[in-house]
C-alpha positions as a LaTeX table, in Angstrom:
\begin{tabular}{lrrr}
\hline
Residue & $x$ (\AA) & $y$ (\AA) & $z$ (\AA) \\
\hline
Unk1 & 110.63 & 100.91 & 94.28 \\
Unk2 & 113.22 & 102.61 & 92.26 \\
Unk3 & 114.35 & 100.26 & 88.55 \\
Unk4 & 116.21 & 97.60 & 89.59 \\
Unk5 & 118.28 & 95.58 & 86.39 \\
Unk6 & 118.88 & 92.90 & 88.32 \\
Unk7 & 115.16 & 92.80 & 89.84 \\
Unk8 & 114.01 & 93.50 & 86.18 \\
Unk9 & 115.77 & 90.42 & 84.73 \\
Unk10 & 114.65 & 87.86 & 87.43 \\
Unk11 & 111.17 & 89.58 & 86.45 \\
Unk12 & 111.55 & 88.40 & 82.97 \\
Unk13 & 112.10 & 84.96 & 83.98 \\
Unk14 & 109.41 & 84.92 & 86.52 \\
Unk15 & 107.18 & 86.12 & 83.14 \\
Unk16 & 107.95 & 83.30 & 81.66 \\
Unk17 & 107.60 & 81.02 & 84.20 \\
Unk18 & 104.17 & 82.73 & 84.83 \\
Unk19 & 102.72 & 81.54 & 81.66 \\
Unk20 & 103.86 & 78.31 & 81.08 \\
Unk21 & 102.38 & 77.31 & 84.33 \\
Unk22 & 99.24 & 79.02 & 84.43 \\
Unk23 & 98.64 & 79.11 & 80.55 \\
Unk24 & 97.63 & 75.30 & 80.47 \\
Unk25 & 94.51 & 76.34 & 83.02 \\
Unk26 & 92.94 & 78.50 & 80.20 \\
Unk27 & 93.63 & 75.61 & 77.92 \\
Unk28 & 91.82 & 72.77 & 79.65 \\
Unk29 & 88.87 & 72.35 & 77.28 \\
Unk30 & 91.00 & 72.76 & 73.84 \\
Unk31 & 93.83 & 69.97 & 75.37 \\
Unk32 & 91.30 & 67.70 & 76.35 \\
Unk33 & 89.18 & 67.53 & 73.51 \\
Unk34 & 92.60 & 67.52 & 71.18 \\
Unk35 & 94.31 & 64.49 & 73.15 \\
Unk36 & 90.89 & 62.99 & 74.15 \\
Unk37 & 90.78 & 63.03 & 77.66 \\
Unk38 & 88.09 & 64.22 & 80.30 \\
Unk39 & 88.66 & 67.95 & 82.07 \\
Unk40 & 89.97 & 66.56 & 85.29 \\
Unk41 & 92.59 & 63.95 & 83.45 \\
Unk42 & 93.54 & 67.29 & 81.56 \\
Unk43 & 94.07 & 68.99 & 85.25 \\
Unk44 & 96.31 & 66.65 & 86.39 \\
Unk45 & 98.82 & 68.15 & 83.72 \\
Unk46 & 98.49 & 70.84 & 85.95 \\
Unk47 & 99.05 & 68.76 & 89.44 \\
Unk48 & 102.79 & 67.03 & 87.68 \\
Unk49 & 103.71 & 70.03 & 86.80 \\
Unk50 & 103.32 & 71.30 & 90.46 \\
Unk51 & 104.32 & 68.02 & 91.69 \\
Unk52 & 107.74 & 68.23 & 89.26 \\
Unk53 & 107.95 & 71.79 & 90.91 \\
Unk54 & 108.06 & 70.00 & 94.68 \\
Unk55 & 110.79 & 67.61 & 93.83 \\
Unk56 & 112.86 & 69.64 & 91.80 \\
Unk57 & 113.24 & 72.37 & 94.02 \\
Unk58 & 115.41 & 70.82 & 96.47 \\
Unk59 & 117.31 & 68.55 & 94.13 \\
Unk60 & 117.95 & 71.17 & 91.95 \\
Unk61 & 119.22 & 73.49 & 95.02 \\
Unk62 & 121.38 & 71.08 & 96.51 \\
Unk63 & 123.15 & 70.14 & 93.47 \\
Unk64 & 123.68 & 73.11 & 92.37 \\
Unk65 & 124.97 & 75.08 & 95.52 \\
Unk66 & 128.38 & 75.75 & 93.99 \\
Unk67 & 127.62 & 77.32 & 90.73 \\
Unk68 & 127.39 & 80.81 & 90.67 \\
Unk69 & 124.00 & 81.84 & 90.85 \\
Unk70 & 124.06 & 84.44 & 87.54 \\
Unk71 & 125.03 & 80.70 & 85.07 \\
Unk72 & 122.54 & 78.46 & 87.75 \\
Unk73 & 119.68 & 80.87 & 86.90 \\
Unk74 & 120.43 & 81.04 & 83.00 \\
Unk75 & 120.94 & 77.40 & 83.01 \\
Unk76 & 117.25 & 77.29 & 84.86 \\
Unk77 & 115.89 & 78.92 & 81.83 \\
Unk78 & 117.60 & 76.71 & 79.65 \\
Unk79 & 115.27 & 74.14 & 81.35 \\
Unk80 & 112.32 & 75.74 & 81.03 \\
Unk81 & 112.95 & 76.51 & 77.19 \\
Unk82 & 113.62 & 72.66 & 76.61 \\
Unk83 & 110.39 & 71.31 & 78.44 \\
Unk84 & 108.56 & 74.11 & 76.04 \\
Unk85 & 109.62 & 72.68 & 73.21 \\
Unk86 & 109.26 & 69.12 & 74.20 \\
Unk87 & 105.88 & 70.02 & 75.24 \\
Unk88 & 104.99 & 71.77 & 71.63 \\
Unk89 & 106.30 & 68.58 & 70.23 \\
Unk90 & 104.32 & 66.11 & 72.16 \\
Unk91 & 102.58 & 63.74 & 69.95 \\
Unk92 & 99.93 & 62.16 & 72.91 \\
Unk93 & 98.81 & 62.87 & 76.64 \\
Unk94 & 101.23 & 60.92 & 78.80 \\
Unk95 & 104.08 & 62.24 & 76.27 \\
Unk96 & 102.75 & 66.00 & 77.34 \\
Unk97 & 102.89 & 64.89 & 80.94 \\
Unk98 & 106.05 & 64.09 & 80.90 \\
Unk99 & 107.25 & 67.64 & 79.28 \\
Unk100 & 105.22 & 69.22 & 81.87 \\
Unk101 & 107.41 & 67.57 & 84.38 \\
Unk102 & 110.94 & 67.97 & 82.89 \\
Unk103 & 109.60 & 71.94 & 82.66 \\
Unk104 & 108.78 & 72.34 & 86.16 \\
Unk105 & 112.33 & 71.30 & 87.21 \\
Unk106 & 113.52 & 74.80 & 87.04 \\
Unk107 & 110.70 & 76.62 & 89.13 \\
Unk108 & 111.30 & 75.81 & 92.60 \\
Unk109 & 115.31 & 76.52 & 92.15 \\
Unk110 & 114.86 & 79.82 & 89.72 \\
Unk111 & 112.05 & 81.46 & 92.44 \\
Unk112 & 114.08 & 80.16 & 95.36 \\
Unk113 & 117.44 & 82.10 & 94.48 \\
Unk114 & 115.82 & 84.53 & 92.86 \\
Unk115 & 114.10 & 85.22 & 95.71 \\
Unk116 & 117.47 & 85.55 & 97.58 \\
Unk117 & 119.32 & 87.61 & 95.11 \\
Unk118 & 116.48 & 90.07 & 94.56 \\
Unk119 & 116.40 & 90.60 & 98.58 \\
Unk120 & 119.94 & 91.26 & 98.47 \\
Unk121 & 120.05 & 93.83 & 96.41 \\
Unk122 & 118.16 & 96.43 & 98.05 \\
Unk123 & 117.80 & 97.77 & 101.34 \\
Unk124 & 116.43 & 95.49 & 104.00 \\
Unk125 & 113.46 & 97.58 & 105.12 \\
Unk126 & 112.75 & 96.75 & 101.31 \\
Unk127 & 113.45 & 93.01 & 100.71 \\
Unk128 & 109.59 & 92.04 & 101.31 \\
Unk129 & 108.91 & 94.71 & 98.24 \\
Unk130 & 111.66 & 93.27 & 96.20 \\
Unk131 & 110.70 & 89.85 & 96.16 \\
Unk132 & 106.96 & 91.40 & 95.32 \\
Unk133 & 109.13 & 92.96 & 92.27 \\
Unk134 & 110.47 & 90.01 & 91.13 \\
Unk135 & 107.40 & 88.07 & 91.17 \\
Unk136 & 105.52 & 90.81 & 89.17 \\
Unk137 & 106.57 & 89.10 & 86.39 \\
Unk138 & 104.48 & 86.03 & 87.64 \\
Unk139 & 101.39 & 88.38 & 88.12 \\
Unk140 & 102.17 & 90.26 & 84.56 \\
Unk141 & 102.40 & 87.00 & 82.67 \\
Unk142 & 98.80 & 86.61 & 84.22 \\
Unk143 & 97.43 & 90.18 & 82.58 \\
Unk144 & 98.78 & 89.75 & 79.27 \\
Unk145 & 100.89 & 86.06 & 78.50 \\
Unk146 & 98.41 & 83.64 & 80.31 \\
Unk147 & 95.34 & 85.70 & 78.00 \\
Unk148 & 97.35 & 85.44 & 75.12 \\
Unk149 & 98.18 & 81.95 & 75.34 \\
Unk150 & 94.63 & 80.99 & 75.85 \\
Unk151 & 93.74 & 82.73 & 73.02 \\
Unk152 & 96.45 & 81.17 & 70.71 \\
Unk153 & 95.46 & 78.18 & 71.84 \\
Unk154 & 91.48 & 78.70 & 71.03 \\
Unk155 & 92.94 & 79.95 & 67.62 \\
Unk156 & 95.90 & 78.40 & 66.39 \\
Unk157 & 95.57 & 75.36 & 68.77 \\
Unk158 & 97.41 & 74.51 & 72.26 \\
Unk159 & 100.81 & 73.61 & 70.85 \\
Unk160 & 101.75 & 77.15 & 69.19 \\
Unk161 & 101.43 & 78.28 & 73.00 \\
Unk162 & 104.02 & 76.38 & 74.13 \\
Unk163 & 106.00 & 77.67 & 71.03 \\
Unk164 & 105.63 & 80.76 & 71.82 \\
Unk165 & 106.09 & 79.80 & 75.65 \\
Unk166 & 109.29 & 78.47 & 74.80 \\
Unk167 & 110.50 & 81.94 & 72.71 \\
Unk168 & 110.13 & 83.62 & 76.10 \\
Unk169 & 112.15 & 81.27 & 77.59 \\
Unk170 & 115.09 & 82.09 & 75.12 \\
Unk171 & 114.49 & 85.98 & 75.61 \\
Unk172 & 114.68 & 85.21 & 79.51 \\
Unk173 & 118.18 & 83.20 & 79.25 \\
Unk174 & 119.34 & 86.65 & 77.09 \\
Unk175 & 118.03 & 89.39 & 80.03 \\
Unk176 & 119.37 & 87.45 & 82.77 \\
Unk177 & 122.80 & 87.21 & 81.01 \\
Unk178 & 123.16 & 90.42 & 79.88 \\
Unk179 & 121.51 & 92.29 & 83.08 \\
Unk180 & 122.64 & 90.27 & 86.13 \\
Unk181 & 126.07 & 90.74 & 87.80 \\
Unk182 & 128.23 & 87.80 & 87.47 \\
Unk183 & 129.11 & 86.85 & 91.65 \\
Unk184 & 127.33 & 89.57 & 92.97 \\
Unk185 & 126.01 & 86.76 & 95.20 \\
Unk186 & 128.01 & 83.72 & 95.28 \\
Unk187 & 127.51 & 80.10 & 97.20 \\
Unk188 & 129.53 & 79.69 & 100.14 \\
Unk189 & 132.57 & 77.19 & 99.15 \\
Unk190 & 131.69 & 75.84 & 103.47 \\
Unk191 & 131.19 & 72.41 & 102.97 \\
Unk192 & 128.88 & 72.04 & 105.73 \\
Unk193 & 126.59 & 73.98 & 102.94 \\
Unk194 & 124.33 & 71.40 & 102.40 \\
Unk195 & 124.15 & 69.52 & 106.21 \\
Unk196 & 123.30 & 73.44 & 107.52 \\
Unk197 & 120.54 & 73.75 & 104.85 \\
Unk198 & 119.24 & 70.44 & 105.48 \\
Unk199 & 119.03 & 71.28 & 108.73 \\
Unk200 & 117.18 & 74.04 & 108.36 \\
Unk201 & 114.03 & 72.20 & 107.20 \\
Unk202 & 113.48 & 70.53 & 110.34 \\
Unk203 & 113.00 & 73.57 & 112.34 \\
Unk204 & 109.33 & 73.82 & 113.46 \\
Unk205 & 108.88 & 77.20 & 112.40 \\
Unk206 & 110.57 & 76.89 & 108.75 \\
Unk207 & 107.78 & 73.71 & 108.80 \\
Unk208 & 104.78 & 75.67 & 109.65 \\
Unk209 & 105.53 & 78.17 & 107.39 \\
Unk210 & 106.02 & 75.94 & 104.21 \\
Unk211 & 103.08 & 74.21 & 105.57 \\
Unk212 & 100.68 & 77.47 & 105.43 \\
Unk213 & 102.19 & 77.95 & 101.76 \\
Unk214 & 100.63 & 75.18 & 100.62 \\
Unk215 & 97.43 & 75.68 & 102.32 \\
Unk216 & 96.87 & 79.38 & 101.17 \\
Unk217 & 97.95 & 78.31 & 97.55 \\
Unk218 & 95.63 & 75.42 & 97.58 \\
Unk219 & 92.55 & 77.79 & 98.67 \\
Unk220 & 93.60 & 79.80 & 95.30 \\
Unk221 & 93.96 & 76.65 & 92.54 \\
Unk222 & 91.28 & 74.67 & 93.60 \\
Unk223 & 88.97 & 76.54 & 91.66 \\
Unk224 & 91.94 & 78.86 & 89.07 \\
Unk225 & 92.52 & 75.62 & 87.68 \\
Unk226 & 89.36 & 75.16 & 86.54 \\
Unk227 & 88.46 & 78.42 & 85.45 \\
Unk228 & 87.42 & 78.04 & 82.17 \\
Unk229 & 85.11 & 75.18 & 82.37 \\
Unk230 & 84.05 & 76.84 & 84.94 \\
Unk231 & 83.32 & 79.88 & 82.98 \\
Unk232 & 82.09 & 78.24 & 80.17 \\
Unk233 & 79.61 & 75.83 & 81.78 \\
Unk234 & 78.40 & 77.81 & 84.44 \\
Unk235 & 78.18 & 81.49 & 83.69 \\
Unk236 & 77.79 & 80.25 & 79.77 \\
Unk237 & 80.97 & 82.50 & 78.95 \\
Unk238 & 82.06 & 83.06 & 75.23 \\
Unk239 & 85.56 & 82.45 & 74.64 \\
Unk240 & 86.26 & 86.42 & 74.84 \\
Unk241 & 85.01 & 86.42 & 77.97 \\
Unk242 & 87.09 & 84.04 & 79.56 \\
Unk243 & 90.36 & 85.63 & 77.89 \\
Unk244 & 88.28 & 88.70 & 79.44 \\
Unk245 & 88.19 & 87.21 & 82.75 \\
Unk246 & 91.97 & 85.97 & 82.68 \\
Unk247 & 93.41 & 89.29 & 82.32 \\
Unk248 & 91.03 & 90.82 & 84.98 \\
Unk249 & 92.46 & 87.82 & 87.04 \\
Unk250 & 95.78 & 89.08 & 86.23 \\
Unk251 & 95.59 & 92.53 & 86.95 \\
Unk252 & 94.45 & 91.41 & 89.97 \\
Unk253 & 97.36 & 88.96 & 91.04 \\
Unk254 & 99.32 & 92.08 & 90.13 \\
Unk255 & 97.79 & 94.75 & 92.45 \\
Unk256 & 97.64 & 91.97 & 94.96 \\
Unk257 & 101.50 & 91.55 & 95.11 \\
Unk258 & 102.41 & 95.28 & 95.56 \\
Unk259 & 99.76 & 95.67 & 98.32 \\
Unk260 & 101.04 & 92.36 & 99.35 \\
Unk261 & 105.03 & 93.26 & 99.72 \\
Unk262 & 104.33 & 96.67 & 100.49 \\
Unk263 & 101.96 & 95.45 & 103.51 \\
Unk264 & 104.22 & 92.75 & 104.30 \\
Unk265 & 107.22 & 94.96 & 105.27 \\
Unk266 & 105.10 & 96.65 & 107.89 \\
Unk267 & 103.87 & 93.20 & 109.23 \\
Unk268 & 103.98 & 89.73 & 107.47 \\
Unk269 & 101.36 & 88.18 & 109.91 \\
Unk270 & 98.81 & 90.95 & 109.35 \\
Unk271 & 98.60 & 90.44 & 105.98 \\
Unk272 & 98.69 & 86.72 & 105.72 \\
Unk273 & 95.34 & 86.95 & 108.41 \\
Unk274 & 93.37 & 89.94 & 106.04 \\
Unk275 & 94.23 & 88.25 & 103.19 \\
Unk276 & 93.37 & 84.65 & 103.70 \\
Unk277 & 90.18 & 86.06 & 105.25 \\
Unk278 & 89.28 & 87.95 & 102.13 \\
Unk279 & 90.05 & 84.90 & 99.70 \\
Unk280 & 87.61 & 82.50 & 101.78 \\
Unk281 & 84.96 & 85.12 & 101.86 \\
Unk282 & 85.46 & 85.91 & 98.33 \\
Unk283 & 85.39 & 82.59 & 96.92 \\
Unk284 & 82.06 & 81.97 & 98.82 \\
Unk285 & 80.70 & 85.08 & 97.21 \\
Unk286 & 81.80 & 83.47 & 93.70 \\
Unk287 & 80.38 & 79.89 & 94.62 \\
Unk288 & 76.62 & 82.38 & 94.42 \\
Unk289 & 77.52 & 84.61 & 91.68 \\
Unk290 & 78.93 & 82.17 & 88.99 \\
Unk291 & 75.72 & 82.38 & 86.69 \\
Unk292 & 75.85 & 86.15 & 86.24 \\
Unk293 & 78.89 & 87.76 & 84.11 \\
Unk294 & 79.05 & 91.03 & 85.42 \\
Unk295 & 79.26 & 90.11 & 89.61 \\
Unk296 & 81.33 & 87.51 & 88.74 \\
Unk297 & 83.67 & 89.74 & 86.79 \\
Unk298 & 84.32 & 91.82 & 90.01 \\
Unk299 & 84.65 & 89.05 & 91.77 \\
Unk300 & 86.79 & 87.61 & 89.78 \\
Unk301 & 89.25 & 91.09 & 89.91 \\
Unk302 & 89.43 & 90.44 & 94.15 \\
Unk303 & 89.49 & 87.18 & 93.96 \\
Unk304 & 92.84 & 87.69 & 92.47 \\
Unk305 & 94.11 & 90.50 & 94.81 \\
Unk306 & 93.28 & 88.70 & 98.01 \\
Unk307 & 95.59 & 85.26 & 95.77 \\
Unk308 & 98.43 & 87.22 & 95.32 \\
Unk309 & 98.91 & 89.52 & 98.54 \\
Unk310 & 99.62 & 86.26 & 99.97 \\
Unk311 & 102.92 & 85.51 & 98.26 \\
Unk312 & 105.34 & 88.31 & 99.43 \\
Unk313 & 104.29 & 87.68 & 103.41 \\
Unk314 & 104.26 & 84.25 & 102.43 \\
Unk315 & 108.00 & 83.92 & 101.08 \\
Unk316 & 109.28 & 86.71 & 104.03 \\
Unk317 & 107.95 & 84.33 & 106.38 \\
Unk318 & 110.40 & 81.52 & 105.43 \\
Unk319 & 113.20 & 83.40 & 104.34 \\
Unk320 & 113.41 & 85.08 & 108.07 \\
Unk321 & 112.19 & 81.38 & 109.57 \\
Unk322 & 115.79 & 80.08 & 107.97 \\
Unk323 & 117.68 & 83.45 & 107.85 \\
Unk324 & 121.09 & 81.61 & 108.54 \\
Unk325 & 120.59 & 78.93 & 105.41 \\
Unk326 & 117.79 & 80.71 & 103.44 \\
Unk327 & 118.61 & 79.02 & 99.84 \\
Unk328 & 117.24 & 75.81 & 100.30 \\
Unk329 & 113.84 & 76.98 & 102.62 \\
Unk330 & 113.51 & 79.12 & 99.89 \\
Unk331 & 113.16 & 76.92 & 97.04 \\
Unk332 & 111.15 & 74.89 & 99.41 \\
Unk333 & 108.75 & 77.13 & 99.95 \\
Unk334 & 108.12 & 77.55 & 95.74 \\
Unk335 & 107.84 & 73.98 & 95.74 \\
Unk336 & 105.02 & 74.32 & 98.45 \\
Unk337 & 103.33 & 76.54 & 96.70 \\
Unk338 & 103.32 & 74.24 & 93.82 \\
Unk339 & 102.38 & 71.12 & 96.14 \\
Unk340 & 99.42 & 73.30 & 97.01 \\
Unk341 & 98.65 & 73.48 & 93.11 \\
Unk342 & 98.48 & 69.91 & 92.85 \\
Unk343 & 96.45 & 69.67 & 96.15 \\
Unk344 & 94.39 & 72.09 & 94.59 \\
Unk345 & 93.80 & 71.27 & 91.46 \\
Unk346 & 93.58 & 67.64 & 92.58 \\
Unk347 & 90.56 & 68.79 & 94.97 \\
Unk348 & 88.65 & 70.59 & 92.59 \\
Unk349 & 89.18 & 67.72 & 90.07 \\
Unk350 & 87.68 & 65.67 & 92.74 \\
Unk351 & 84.80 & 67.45 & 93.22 \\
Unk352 & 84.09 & 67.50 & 89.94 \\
Unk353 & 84.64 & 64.09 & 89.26 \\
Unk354 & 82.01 & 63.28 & 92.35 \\
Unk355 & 79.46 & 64.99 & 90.19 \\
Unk356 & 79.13 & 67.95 & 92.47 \\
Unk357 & 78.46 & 71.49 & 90.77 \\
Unk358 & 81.19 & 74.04 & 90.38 \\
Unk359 & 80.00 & 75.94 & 92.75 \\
Unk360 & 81.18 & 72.98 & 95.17 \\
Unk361 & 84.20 & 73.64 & 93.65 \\
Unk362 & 84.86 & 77.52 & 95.12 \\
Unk363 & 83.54 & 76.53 & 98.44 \\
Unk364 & 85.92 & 73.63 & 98.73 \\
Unk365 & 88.84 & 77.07 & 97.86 \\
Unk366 & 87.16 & 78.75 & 100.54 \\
Unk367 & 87.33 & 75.88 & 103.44 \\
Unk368 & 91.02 & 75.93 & 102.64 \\
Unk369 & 91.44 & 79.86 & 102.90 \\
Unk370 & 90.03 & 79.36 & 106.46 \\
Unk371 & 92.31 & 76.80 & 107.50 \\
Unk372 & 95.09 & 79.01 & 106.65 \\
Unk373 & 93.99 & 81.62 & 108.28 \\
Unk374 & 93.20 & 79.59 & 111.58 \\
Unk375 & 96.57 & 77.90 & 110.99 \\
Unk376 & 98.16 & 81.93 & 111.25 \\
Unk377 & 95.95 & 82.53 & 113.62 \\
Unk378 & 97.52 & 79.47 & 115.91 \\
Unk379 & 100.86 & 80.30 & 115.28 \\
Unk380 & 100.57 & 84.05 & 115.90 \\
Unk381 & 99.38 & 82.73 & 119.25 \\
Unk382 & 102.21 & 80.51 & 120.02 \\
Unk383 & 105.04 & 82.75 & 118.95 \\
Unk384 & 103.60 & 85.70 & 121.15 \\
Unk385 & 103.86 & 82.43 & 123.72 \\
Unk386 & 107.19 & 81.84 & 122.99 \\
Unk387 & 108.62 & 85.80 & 123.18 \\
Unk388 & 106.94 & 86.29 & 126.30 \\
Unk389 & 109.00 & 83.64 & 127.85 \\
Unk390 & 111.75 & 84.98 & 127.20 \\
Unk391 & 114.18 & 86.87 & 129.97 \\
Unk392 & 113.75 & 90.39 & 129.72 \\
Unk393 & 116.90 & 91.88 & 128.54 \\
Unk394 & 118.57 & 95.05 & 130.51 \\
\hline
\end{tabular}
C-alpha cells in the first residue's frame, strides 16, 4: 500500500499505544521485585489495563459520537499521555493500578475510529490492508519500543519507561494534528446515533465475532504476558536475550499483520482458520522447546506471525458484521481483544499460581487457539446454512 498521512498518523498513535500496553509484560520481574509483589499480582496490572480497555471503549464511543473524530482522537492521546505520567509518578502498587486503568481509557475508542477512518480512506478492495497499516504501529512498537522499554526498565528502572512512554504520547497528539484532515469523516448529527449503534451489538453475528476476538487474543496473552519469567526461569535467559526475544516477537507481530490484511481481503474466514491453527500448534511446540534458546527463538518468531495475522480478519469481521453502525462494534471489538488479555493473562497467572510449570502455561494458549478455531469453524458452517436458504435471485 501506497503512503498514506492519514494512515501514517493513526500509526503513530497505535505505536504508542503498542508500548505502553505490552511494555509492562517485559517488565514483570523488575515491577514486582520494586513494589514487592509476586509475578502474577504484577500480571494483573496487565489484566486492569485490559479490563479499563473493555469498559472504556464503549463509554468513551458513545459519549463522544459528536466530536469530530480528528480533536476525539488527539484528545485520546491526551489520555494516554496523562495515565503515562501518572503511572511514572506512582509511589506504590495499587497507585500504579489505578494509572494503568485511567491509561487504557483511550484504547478501545482510538483503535475503534481509527479503525474506521483508516478504512475510509482508501479503496474498499483495500480497507482489510489499511486497518493492517494502521495497526503496524502496534506490531512496530513490538520490534523496537516494547525492547526498549524493557531494557530501560532493567537499566534505569520501570518508571523512566513510562516517561519515555508518555513522550510518545505527546509526539502522537502532534502527528495526528498536524497530518489528519479536520472532518474528513464526521459523526452523523442523527440522533438515533446512539439507539442504532446500540443496537448493533445485539446482532448474533456482531456477538460471535467479538466473541472469537477474545478467544484468539486470549490463546496469544496467556503465555506473552508472561514471557519473561518465562524466559528467565525456564530457558535460563540473560536479560539480552529476552530483549532478544521481544524484538524477534515483534518482527513477528509485524509480518503477521501484512500477511494477515493482505490475506484477509481475499477471505477473512480463511485466515482466521490457518491462523488459529498455526498458533495452537505452535504454542504446543513451545510448551517442549522452552529449555533450549535457539528452537525456542524460532519459535518464538511464528509464534508471533500466527498472533498477529489474526487481527486484520479479526477487525474486518466486525466492521462488515455492523456495516450500517460500525463505530461502536468497532471499539467493541478492541475492547474484546483486551478482555481476552485479561482472560489471558488471568489464565496463565492461574496456572502459575496452581504451581504448574510454564510449560502448562503455553498449552493452556494452545487449548484456547483451538477453541477459536472450532468456534470459526461452527460459524463458517452456519452462515453457508444461512446463504443457502436464501431465494435464489433472477
Amino acid at each position: 500500500m501506497k503512503p498514506n498521512p492519514p494512515l501514517l498518523a493513526l500509526a503513530v498513535g497505535a505505536f504508542g499505544i503498542g508500548v505502553t500496553e505490552f511494555a509492562p509484560m517485559g517488565m514483570l520481574p523488575v515491577i514486582a521485585d520494586d513494589l514487592g509483589v509476586s509475578i502474577p499480582a504484577a500480571g494483573l496490572l496487565v489484566s486492569a489495563y485490559a479490563f479499563g480497555v473493555l469498559v472504556g471503549a464503549p463509554v468513551m464511543t458513545l459519549t463522544t459520537g459528536r466530536v469530530p473524530r480528528r480533536t476525539l482522537l488527539v484528545g485520546l492521546m491526551g489520555i494516554f499521555t496523562l495515565g503515562n505520567l501518572l503511572s511514572a509518578l506512582a509511589p506504590e502498587y495499587w497507585t500504579l493500578m489505578a494509572a494503568r486503568v485511567v491509561t487504557s481509557f483511550n484504547h478501545g475508542a482510538f483503535f475503534g475510529v481509527g479503525a474506521i477512518v483508516a478504512a475510509s480512506v482508501v479503496a474498499p478492495n483495500r480497507r482489510a490492508g489499511a486497518v493492517a497499516a494502521m495497526f503496524m504501529g502496534l506490531t512496530v512498537a513490538n520490534i523496537t519500543g516494547v525492547p526498549l522499554a524493557s531494557w530501560a526498565g532493567e537499566s534505569l528502572g520501570w518508571r523512566a519507561s513510562f516517561w519515555g512512554i508518555a513522550g510518545l504520547g505527546a509526539l502522537a497528539m502532534v502527528a495526528l494534528r498536524l497530518t489528519l484532515p479536520h472532518g474528513r469523516v464526521e459523526p452523523s448529527a442523527d440522533s438515533g446515533v446512539m439507539k442504532a449503534e446500540l443496537a448493533v451489538l445485539r446482532r448474533g453475528p456482531v456477538l460471535a465475532a467479538l466473541a472469537l476476538t477474545v478467544i484468539g487474543s486470549s490463546a496469544m496473552f496467556t503465555v506473552f504476558t508472561y514471557i519473561a519469567p518465562i524466559l528467565k526461569e525456564q530457558t535460563l535467559a540473560s536479560a539480552g536475550f529476552v530483549t532478544a526475544m521481544l524484538v524477534t516477537y515483534g518482527l513477528g507481530l509485524t509480518i503477521g499483520n501484512w500477511l494477515g490484511g493482505r490475506f484477509a481481503d481475499r477471505s477473512v474466514d480463511r485466515t482466521l482458520m490457518v491462523s488459529l491453527a498455526c498458533l495452537a500448534t505452535l504454542l504446543v511446540v513451545f510448551a517442549g522447546v522452552m529449555p533450549w534458546q535457539a528452537p525456542a527463538a524460532v519459535v518464538i518468531f511464528l509464534w508471533g506471525v500466527a498472533s498477529f495475522a489474526l487481527v486484520p480478519p479479526l477487525q474486518m469481521r466486525v466492521m462488515t458484521a455492523a456495516s450500517d453502525a460500525p463505530n461502536l462494534a468497532s471499539a467493541m471489538n478492541i475492547g474484546a481483544f483486551n478482555l481476552g488479555n485479561a482472560i489471558g493473562a488471568a489464565l496463565g497467572g492461574a496456572v502459575i499460581g496452581l504451581n504448574l510449570s510454564y510449560p502448562a502455561v503455553a498449552l493452556a494458549g494452545a487449548a484456547m487457539a483451538g477453541a477459536g478455531l472450532i468456534l470459526v469453524l461452527l460459524l463458517v458452517r452456519r452462515e453457508a446454512r444461512v446463504v443457502a436458504t436464501l431465494p435464489a435471485r433472477c
